[in-house]
C-alpha positions in Angstrom: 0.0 0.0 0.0 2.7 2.5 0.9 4.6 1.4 -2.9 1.0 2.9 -4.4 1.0 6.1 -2.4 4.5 7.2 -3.1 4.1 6.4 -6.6 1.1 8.5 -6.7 3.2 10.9 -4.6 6.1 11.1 -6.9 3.8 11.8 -10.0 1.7 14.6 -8.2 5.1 16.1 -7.0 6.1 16.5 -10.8 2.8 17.6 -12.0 2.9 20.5 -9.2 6.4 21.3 -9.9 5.5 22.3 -13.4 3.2 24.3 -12.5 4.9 25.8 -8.7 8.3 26.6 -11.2 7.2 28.5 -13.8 10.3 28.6 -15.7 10.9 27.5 -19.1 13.0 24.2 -19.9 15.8 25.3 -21.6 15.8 22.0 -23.4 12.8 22.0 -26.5 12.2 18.5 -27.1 10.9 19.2 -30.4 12.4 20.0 -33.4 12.0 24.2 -34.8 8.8 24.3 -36.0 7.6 21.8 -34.8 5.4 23.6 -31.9 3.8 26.0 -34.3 2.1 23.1 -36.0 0.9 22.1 -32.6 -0.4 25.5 -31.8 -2.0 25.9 -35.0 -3.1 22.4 -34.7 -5.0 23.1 -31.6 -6.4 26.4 -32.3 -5.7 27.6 -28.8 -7.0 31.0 -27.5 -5.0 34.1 -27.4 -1.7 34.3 -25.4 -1.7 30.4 -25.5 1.6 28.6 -26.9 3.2 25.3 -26.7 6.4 25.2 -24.4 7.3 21.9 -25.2 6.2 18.8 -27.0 6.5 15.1 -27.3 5.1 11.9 -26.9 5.2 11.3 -23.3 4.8 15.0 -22.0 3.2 18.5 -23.5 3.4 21.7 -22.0 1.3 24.8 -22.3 1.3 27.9 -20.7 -0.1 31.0 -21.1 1.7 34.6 -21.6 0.9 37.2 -18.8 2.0 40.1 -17.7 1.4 39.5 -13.4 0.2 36.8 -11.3 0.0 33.4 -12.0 0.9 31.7 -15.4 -1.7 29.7 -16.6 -0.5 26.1 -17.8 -1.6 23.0 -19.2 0.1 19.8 -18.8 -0.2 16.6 -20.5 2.0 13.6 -19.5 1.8 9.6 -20.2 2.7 7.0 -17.9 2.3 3.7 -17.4 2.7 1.4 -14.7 0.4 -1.8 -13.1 -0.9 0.7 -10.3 -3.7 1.4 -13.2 -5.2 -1.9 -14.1 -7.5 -1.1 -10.8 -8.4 2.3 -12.2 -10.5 3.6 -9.3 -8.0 2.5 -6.6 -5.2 4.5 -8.8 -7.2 7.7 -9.0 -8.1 7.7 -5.1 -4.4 6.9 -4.1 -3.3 9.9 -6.4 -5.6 12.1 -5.1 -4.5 10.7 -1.5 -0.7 11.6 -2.3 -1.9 15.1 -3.9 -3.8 15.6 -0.4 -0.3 14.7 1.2 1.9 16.9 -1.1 -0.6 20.3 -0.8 -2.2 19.5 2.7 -4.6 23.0 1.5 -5.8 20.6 -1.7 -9.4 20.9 -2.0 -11.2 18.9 -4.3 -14.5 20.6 -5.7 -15.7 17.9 -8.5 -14.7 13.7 -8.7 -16.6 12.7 -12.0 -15.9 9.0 -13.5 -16.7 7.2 -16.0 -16.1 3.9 -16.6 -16.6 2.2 -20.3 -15.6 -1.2 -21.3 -11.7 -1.4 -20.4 -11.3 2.6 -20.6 -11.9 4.6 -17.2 -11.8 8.5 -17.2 -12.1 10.7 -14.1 -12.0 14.4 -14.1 -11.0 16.5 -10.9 -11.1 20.0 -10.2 -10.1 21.7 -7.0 -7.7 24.2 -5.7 -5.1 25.2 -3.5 -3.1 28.1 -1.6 0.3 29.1 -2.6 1.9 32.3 -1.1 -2.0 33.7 -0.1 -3.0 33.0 -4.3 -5.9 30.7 -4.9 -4.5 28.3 -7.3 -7.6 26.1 -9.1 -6.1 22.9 -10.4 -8.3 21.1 -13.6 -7.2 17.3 -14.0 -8.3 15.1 -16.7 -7.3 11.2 -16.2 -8.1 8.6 -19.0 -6.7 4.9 -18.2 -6.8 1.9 -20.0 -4.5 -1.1 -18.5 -1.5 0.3 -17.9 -1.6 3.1 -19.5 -2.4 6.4 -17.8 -3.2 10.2 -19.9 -3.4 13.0 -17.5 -4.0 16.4 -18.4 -3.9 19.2 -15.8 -4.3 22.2 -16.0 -2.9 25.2 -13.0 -4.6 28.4 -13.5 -6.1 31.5 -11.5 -10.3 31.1 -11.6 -10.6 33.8 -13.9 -9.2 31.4 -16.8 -11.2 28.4 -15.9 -13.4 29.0 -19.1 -9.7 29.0 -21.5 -8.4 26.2 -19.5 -10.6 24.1 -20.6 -10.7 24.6 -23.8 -7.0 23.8 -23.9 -7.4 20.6 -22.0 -10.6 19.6 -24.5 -8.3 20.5 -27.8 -5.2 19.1 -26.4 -7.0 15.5 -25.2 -8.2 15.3 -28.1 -5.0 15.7 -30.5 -3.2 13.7 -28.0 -6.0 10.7 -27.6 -8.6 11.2 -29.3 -11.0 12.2 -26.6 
């Protein structure tokens, strides 16, 4: 039981650190060029681009001039903690709860079809006195794990989720 709550853990703690560090990555994964097609591809709103790009992770963020950075992240894992889906998506909300001990989860909607299982989780957080709302879209089948999340503040909930509906569906076809 402890293996499945610092896996859940250890994911969480990347998916927060994209969005707690909003730097760049010096390193583009993509090829020049490569990220304008993406953008274009996904007809994002205004101030929207794609930081990086590839098959296991996609970031998005959002230009702004003050306060929080918007950003969408997409990643792909896969691991045997998934073939129970429902026991994978309450231990990884356990070991976000654990991670931001402020986590608040507002919405916990699943679906479960044949061998695919989605959830989608919304919520927010405190950080420095900032309400941070957090938008998290999971689709499992087997092993294999699609999460989108999105870190934004309220305001952008409406954008955000466009993004997350355009980039799941480039990326999976959902």
């Amino acid at each position: 039981m402890k293996k499945y709550i610092a896996i859940a853990v250890v994911l969480l703690v990347i998916i927060i650190g994209f969005f707690l560090f909003h730097r760049r990555e010096s390193v583009v994964e993509t090829p020049v060029g490569q990220n304008t097609n993406l953008s274009q591809t996904l007809k994002l709103p205004a101030g929207w681009e794609v930081v990086s790009d590839s098959d296991t992770v996609t970031k998005l963020d959002k230009t702004v001039t003050s306060g929080l950075k918007p950003e969408v992240v997409f990643q792909k894992t896969t691991t045997t903690d998934a073939t129970s889906p429902a026991q994978y998506v309450d231990r990884l909300k356990a070991g976000a709860r654990s991670t931001l001990s402020g986590l608040v989860y507002l919405t916990d909607k699943r679906v479960s079809k044949e061998s695919n299982y989605a959830a989608f989780l919304t919520g927010y957080y405190f950080n420095r006195g900032q309400k941070i709302s957090v938008d998290q879209r999971l689709y499992i089948q087997g092993e294999n794990v699609d999460t989108f999340t999105g870190s934004f503040e309220s305001s952008l909930a409406r954008e955000v989720a466009q993004v997350l509906s355009s980039l799941s569906m480039e990326k999976i076809g959902q």
